[in-house]
C-alpha positions, 0 to 999 in steps of 0.5 A: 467523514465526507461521503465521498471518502471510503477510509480516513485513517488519522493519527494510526499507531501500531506498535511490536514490543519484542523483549521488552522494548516497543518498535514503532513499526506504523508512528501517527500515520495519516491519509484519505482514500476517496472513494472509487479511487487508488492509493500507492503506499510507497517506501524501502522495506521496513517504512510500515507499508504492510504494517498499515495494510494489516492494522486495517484489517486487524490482521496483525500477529502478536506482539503487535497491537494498535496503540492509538489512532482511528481507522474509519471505513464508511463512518465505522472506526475499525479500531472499536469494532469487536472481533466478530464485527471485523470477522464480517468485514475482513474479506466481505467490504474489505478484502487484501491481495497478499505478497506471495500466493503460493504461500497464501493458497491452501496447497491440500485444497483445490481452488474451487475448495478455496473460493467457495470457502470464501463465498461460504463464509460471507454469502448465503448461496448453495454448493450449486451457486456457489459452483458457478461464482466459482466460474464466474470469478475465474472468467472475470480475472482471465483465467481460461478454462475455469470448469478445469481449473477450479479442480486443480490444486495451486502446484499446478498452475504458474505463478501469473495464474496463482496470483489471478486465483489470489484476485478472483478470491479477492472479489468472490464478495464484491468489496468496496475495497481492496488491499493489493501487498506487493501483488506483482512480486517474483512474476515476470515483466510481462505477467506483472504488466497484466496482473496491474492491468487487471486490476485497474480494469476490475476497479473501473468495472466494479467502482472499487477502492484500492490501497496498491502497497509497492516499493515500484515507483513504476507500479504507482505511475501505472496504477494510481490517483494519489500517492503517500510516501512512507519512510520509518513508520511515518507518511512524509509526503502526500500527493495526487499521482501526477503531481507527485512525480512533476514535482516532488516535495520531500527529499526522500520521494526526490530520492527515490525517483532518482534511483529508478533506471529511465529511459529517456536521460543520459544518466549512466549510473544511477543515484542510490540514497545514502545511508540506511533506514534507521533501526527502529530501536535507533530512531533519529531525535528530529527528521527521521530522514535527516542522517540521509538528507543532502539538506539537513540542518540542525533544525531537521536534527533536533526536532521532527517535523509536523505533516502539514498541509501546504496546498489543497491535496498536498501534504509534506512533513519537511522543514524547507516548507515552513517559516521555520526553516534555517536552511537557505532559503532558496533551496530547491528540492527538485534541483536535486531531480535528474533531467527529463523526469515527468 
């Protein structure tokens, strides 16, 4: 692994068997976080984001397992690791923001309980030290008051705060990377602007990694460096933040930037993609996305498309890209973009 990449997650397989049926919830998929940088996972419910999330943790319930693949974090393949071993980085080098806090926080447990529970288990501190981290973590995330705070329970702070206890439990050991699930989810406008902020301003301060795991385009914009869209358990593209919405490469990313209000266009109604994710009991023979796809071919149909590598940073698992195409050859995805998109 080059030194300057934290993760490199290759060929990752996770799968359910429910009644004797195996769902392929995350299906070969593949990308490298470098390190100090920020990675949006984008996709509609259901592409495998939060499953890939919780593969790298091990944090799957059963029936799921890894079936295949590599999870290497600093030249360690998690995959091989002993469950002890993963004990000892779950929370410690790598640490997770769940969706929901209220349902993530201890509600019998103060908040001072719950972070020096986590202090305790990875660091060596004293009840004193750990007291203060306490304080501290509280201080970092702006939460004010902490000395009250951290002797209060989680019903009674507000959402916005919840999810600052949520991040604050995140950093107590100073991780070198963080999962973020869905971290703005039911906050307001403003709350979840600020929650983003915080957590852009504490990568920078402490050099963290961030896997950010959203369905919000607007999120990705705001917050990350490189961008890999998920549709039905695979990666279909993979691209640097800025040039991924200048000019996006798959369909689907074309979709979905084109079903996001904008402010700046003169489009009254705004374009849904067609059609649905497929069931995972159900999944097309070729593109997954071709049954929704406004280009498909009987190519796209029959057989499934490789993730390639089509310039320095850029990857697309999309037929149009390669010799193999039996489309018109002068197609333009992005002809399909609204006007004014940046």
């Amino acid at each position: 692994m080059n030194k300057e990449t934290i993760l490199d997650i290759k060929d990752l397989q996770t799968s359910f068997t429910v009644d004797g049926f195996e769902i392929k919830a995350v299906d070969g998929v593949s990308f490298q976080l470098p390190k100090g940088k920020t990675i949006g996972i984008v996709g509609e419910s259901g592409s495998g984001k939060s499953i890939t999330a919780m593969s790298i943790l091990q944090l799957l319930d059963k029936p799921g397992k890894i079936k295949g693949g590599e999870i290497n974090f600093k030249d360690r393949d998690l995959t091989k690791l002993s469950e002890k071993e993963i004990r000892s980085i779950r929370g410690n080098e790598i640490s997770m923001i769940f969706q929901e806090p209220m349902t993530s926080l201890n509600p019998v447990y103060t908040i001072g309980q719950q972070i020096r529970e986590t202090l305790n288990v990875h660091q060596d501190l004293g009840k004193k030290a750990e007291a203060d981290k306490a304080i501290e973590l509280l201080k970092l995330v702006g939460i004010p008051s902490p000395e009250t705070r951290i002797k209060q329970y989680p019903h009674e702070l507000s959402g916005g705060m919840r999810q600052r206890i949520m991040i604050a439990m995140a950093l107590a050991c100073n991780p070198e990377l963080l999962i973020a699930d869905e971290p703005t989810t039911a906050l307001d406008v403003t709350i979840q602007a600020q929650i983003l902020q915080l957590i852009k301003q504490l990568q920078e301060e402490l050099n963290m990694s961030v896997i950010m795991i959203t369905h919000d385009m607007g999120v990705v914009a705001e917050t990350c460096d490189y961008v890999a869209v998920m549709y039905a358990g695979k990666v279909v593209e993979y691209q640097p933040v800025n040039d991924l919405f200048k000019s996006p490469k798959h369909p689907y990313t074309v979709g979905l930037l084109n079903s996001i209000p904008r402010h700046d266009t003169d489009v009254d109604e705004l374009e849904p993609i067609k059609g649905n994710v497929p069931s995972p009991k159900n999944m097309p023979e070729g593109c997954r996305f071709a049954p929704r796809c406004p280009f498909a071919t009987e190519l796209c149909v029959k057989e499934l498309p490789a993730l390639e590598e089509i310039k320095d940073g850029e990857q697309i698992r999309c037929w149009i890209y390669t010799d193999r195409w039996d489309g018109d050859p002068e197609v333009n995805v992005n002809e399909s973009k609204r006007t004014a998109q940046s």
